[in-house]
C-alpha positions as CSV (number, residue, x, y, z in Angstrom):
1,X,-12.7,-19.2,20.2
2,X,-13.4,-16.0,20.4
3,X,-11.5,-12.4,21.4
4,X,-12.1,-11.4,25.3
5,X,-12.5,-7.7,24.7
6,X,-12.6,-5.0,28.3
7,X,-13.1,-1.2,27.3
8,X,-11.9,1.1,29.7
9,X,-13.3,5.0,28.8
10,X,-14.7,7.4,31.3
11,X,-17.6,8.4,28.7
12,X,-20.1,6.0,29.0
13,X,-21.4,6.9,25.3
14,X,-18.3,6.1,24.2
15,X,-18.2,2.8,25.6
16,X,-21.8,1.9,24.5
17,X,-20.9,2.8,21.0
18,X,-17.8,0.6,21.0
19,X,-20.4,-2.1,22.4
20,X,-22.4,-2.0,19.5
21,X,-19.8,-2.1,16.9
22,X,-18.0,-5.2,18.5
23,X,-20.7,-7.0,19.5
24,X,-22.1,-7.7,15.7
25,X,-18.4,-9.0,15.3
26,X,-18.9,-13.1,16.1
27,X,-15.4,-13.3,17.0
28,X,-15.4,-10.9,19.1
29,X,-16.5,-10.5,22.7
30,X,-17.1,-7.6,25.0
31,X,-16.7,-9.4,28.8
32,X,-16.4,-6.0,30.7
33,X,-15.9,-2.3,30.8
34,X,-14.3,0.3,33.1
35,X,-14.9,4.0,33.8
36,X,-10.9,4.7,34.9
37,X,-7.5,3.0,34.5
38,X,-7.8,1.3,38.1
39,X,-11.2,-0.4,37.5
40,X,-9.5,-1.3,33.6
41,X,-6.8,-3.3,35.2
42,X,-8.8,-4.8,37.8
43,X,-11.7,-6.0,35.2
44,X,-9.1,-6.8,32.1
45,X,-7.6,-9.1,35.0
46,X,-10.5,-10.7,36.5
47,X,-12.4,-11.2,33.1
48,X,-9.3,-12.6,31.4
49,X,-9.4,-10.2,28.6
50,X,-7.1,-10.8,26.1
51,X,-7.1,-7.2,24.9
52,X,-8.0,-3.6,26.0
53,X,-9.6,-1.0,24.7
54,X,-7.9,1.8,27.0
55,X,-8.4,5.6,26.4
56,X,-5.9,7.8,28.0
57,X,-7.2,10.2,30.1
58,X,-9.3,9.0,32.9
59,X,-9.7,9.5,36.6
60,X,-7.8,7.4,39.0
61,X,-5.3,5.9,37.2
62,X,-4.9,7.3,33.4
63,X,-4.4,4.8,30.8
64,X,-0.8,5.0,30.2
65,X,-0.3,3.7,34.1
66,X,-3.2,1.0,33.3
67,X,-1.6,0.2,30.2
68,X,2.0,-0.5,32.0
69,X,0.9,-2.4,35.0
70,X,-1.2,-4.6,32.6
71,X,1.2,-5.1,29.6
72,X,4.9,-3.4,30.5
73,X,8.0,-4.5,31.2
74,X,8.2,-7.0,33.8
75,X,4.5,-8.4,33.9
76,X,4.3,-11.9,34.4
77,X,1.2,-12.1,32.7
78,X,0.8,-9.3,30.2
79,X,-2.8,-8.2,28.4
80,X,-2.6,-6.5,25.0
81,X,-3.7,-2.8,25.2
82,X,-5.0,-1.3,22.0
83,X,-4.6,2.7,23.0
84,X,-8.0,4.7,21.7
85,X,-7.9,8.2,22.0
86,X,-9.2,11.4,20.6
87,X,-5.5,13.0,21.0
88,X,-2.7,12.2,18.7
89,X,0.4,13.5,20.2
90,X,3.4,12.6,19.6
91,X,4.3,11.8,23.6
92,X,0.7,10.1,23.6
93,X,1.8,7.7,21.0
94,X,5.2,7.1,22.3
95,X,4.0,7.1,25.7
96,X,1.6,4.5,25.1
97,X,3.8,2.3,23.3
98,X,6.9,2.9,25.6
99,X,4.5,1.6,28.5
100,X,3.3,-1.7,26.6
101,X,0.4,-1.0,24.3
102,X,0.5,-3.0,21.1
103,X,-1.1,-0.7,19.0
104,X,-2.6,2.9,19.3
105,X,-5.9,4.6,17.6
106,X,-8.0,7.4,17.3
107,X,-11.0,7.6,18.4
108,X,-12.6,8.3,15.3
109,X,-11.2,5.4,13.5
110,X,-13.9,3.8,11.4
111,X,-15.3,0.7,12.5
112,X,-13.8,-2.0,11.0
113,X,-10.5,-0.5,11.2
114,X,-11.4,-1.1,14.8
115,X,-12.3,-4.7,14.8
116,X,-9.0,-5.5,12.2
117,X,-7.0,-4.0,14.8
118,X,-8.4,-6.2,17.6
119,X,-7.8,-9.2,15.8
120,X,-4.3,-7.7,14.2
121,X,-3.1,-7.2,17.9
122,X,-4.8,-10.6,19.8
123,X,-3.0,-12.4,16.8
124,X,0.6,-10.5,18.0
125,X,0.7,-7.8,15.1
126,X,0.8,-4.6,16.6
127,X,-0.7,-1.3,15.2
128,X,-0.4,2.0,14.8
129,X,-2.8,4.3,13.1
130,X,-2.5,5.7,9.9
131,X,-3.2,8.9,10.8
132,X,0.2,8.9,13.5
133,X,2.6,6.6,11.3
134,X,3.8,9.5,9.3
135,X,4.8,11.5,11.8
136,X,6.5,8.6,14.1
137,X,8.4,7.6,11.2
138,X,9.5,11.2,10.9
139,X,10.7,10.9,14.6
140,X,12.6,8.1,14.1
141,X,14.5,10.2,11.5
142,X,15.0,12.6,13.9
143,X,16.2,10.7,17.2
144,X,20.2,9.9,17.4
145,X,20.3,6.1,18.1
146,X,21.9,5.5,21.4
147,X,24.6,3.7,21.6
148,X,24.8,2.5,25.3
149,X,21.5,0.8,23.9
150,X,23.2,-1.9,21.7
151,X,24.2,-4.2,23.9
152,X,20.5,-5.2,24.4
153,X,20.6,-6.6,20.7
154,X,23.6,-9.2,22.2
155,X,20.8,-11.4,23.6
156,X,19.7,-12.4,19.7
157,X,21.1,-14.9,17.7
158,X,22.5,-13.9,14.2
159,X,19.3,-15.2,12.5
160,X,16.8,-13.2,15.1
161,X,19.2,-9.4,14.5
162,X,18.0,-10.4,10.3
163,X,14.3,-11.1,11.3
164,X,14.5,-7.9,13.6
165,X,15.8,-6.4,11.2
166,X,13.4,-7.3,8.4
167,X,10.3,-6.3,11.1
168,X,11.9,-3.2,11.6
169,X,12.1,-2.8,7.6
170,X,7.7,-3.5,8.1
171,X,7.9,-6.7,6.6
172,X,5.2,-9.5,7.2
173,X,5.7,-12.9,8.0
174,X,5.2,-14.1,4.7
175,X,7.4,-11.5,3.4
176,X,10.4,-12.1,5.6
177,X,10.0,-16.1,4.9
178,X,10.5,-15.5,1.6
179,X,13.5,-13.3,1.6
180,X,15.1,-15.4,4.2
181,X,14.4,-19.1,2.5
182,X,13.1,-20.2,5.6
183,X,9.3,-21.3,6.4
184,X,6.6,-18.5,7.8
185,X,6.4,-20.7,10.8
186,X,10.0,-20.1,11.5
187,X,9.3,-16.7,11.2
188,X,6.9,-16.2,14.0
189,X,8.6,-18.5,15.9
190,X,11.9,-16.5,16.0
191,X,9.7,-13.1,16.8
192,X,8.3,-14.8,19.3
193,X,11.9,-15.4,20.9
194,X,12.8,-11.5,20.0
195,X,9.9,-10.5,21.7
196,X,11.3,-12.6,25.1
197,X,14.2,-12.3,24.8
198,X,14.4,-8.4,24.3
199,X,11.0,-8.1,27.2
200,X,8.8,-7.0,24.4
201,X,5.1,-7.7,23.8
202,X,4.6,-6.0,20.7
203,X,5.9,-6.0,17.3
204,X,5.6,-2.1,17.3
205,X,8.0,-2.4,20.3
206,X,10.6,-4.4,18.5
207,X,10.2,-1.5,15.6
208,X,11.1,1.2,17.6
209,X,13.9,-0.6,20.0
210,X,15.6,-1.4,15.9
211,X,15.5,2.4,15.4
212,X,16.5,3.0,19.0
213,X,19.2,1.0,19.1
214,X,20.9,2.0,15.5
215,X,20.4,-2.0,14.1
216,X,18.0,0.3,11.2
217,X,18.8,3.7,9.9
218,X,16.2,5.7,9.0
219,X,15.7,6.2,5.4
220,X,16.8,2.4,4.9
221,X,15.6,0.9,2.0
222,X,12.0,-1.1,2.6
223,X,11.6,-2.7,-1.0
224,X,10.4,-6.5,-1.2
């Protein structure tokens, strides 16, 4: 079965050349565009995409609004958003992610890091692009967790704080089955309850609510 793929971008080039590369991809499938973040929610909704290619600045409703009304707290029915822009700031990315994207790009990504990310995020692995990790990490270093926050990690059992913890720590699946003697299917199915129980939709989410939170200190040891 194949990805259902909307891109939302006000330049019409650039959403002709994302065409192109996705549709030599057999697994993936490019059921609609938009030209602003209105028309992307309206067309990701109708089409039943199951993710978004949304760029950020666009007339009517800018991404960061599409991206929350189609994927943020509190929607019934969320869509991933894979955030695509030419601008790498540092309140793009945490914009983006704060308002429910599952992963964030730039623009000039190369194309199969584009495609990998599609299938990374419509197979509930978010991403965050190379180019940005660096410096995100370097703002978790910087930020004071917040205590008030912590309570929030109360709705996890004692087995879901250790596989938080481990995502946190960047660990995949296979990894954190292994250092927790338990089967990879375990594994995703306890992220998926995190992800529930915490109103997350991303893994990327559940990485910065650990930092946010103080259950992860930056600098923490990430050895497997």
């Amino acid at each position: 079965m194949s990805i259902r793929i909307v891109i939302a971008d006000d330049q019409a080039v650039v959403r002709s050349g994302f065409r192109a590369i996705l549709e030599d991809e057999p697994d993936l499938e490019v059921v609609g565009d938009a030209e602003d973040g209105l028309a992307a929610v309206q067309v990701a909704r109708s089409r039943s995409a199951d993710v978004v290619l949304m760029d950020i600045r666009m007339p009517r409703l800018d991404g960061l609004e599409a991206t929350r009304r189609l994927a943020g707290p509190g929607v019934e029915h969320p869509i991933d958003v894979i955030v695509v822009t030419t601008f790498d700031l540092d309140d793009y990315v945490f914009g983006a992610l704060r308002a429910g994207a599952a992963g964030f790009l730039l623009k000039d990504a190369a194309p199969d890091t584009l495609t990998a990310a599609i299938r990374a995020v419509a197979n509930g692995h978010g991403l965050i692009a190379p180019e940005v990790t660096r410096r995100l990490i370097a703002r978790f270093a910087a930020a004071t967790p917040d205590p008030a926050r912590r309570h929030e990690l109360e709705r996890l059992s004692e087995r879901e704080r250790e596989v938080l913890l481990e995502v946190a720590h960047g660990r995949s699946n296979g990894q954190i089955a292994r250092r927790l003697f338990i089967e990879e299917a375990t594994v995703k199915s306890h992220v998926s309850s995190i992800l529930l129980k915490l109103g997350l939709h991303s893994r990327v989410q559940a990485v910065i609510l650990a930092y946010e939170t103080g259950l992860v200190s930056p600098g923490a040891a990430t050895a497997t």
